[in-house]
N, C-alpha and C positions, 0 to 999 in steps of 0.2 A: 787494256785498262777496263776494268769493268764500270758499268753506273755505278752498283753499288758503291765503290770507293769515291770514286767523281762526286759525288752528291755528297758524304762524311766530308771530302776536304775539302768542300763549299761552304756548309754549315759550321765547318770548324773557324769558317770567318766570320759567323756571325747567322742568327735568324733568319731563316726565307722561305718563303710558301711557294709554289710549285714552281708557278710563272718566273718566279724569280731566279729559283735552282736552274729551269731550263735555260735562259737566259744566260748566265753567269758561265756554264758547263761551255756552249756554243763558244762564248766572248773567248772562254781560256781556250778552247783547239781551235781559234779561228773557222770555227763550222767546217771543219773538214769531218767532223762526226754530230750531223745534225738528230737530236733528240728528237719525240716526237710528246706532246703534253701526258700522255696516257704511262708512258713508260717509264716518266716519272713518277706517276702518283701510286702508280704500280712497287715499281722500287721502292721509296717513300714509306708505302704500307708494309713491306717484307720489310726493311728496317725497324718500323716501329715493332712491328712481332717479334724481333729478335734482339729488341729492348736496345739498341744503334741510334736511333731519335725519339726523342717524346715530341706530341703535336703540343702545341700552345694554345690560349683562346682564340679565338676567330678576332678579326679584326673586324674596323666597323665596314670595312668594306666589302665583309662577306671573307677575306683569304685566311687561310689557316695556317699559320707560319709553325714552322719544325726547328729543333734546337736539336744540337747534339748531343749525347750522354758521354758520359765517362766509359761505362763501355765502347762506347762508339770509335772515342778518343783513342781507346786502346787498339781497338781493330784496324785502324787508320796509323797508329806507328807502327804497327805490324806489317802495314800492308806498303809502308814507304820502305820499311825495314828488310823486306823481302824481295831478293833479286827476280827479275820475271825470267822464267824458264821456256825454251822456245817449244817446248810440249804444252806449256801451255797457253798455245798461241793457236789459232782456229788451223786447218788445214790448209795444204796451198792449193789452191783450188786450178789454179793454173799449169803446176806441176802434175796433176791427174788429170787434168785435160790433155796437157798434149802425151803422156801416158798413154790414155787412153784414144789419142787421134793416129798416134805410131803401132797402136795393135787394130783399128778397127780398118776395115776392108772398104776403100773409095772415098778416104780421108786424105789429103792435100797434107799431110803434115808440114812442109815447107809454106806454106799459105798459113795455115795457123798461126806459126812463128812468124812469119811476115804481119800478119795483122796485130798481134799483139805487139809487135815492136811498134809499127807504125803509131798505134793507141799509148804506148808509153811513152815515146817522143813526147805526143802531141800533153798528154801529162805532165811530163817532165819541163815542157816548155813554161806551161799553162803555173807550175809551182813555183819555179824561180820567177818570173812574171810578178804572181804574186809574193814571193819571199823579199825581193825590193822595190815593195810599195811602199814600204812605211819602214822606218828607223826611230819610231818612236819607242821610249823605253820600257814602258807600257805594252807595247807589243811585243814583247821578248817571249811570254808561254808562246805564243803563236806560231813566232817565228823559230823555235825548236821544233813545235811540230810536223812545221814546213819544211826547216832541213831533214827531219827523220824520212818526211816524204819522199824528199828530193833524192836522197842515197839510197829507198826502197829501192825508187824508181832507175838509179843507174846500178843498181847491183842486179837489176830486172834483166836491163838488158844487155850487161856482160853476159848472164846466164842463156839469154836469148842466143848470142853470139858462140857461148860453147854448143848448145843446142844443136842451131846449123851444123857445126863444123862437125860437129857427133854423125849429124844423121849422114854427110858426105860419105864418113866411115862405116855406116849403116849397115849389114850384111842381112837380109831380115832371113825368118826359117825358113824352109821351103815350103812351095804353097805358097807363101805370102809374097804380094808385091812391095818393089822398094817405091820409097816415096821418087818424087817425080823428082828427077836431077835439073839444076838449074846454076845460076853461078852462084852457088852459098858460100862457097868457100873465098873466091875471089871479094865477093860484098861485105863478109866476115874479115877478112884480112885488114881490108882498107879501113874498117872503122877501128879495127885494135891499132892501127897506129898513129891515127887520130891524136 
């Protein structure tokens, strides 16, 4: 999700000046993607440049609240209207790591994979935890976000689990050392039938 759209389907609720756009953004992911004030007012102004918000007068309190435009409106059903494409989704940065730990020379790549499970667990625990705290109705965006979390995090670590079992199958080039043999496959086993 970008800010840019985050911020349009704020304003599409009504007037708000930055403090408030941050605020609001935080409430609906349950701050699993915390803003920071600059990157709002940042956005904010590429909006207004691309005629998506007009500012309004200042209030007496000094805040400058933003309204959305009809352009804006339009860019905003376009962008609910558009399926999100996993190219256009950042890189997997975990997927190039351990890439890049299975070709580099005095790299553990079974320690890799070990710690990153380890960190997923402790994630994965840490989300459902939070995912029934509350059953308030009110907290339904949140709690969407929380399960998109929660199923990142166990599709993480099936992948972790093929991972292992891969590298067992391992044969690397010549020249190169295989990663260090341990029980992966055994430790793999027993969580797939879990």
């Amino acid at each position: 999700m970008s800010i840019r759209h985050g911020l349009l389907a704020l304003l599409e609720r009504g007037q708000m000046y930055g403090y408030q756009l941050r605020a609001a953004f935080e409430e609906s992911t349950g701050s699993t993607w915390p803003l920071n004030i600059g990157q709002v007012y940042t956005t904010l102004s590429r909006l207004e440049r691309d005629g998506l918000v007009r500012p309004l007068p200042e209030s007496e309190g000094g805040q400058r609240p933003y309204e959305i435009t009809d352009a804006g409106r339009a860019d905003l059903a376009l962008w609910f209207a558009t399926p999100i494409s996993r190219t256009d989704r950042p890189r997997d940065e975990l997927a190039i790591k351990l890439a890049l730990a299975l070709t580099t020379p005095g790299v553990d790549v079974r320690s890799v994979v070990q710690g990153q499970r380890t960190a997923t667990m402790r994630t994965l625990q840490e989300l459902t935890r939070l995912k029934f705290a509350s059953d308030r109705p009110e907290d339904l965006p949140w709690r969407l976000v929380l399960d998109s979390m929660v199923f990142q995090a166990e599709a993480e670590i099936r992948w972790l689990d093929h991972c292992e079992t891969s590298l067992v199958r391992y044969s690397p080039a010549p020249g190169r050392p295989a990663p260090a043999a341990d029980e992966a496959v055994d430790r793999s086993d027993q969580e797939v039938r879990r």
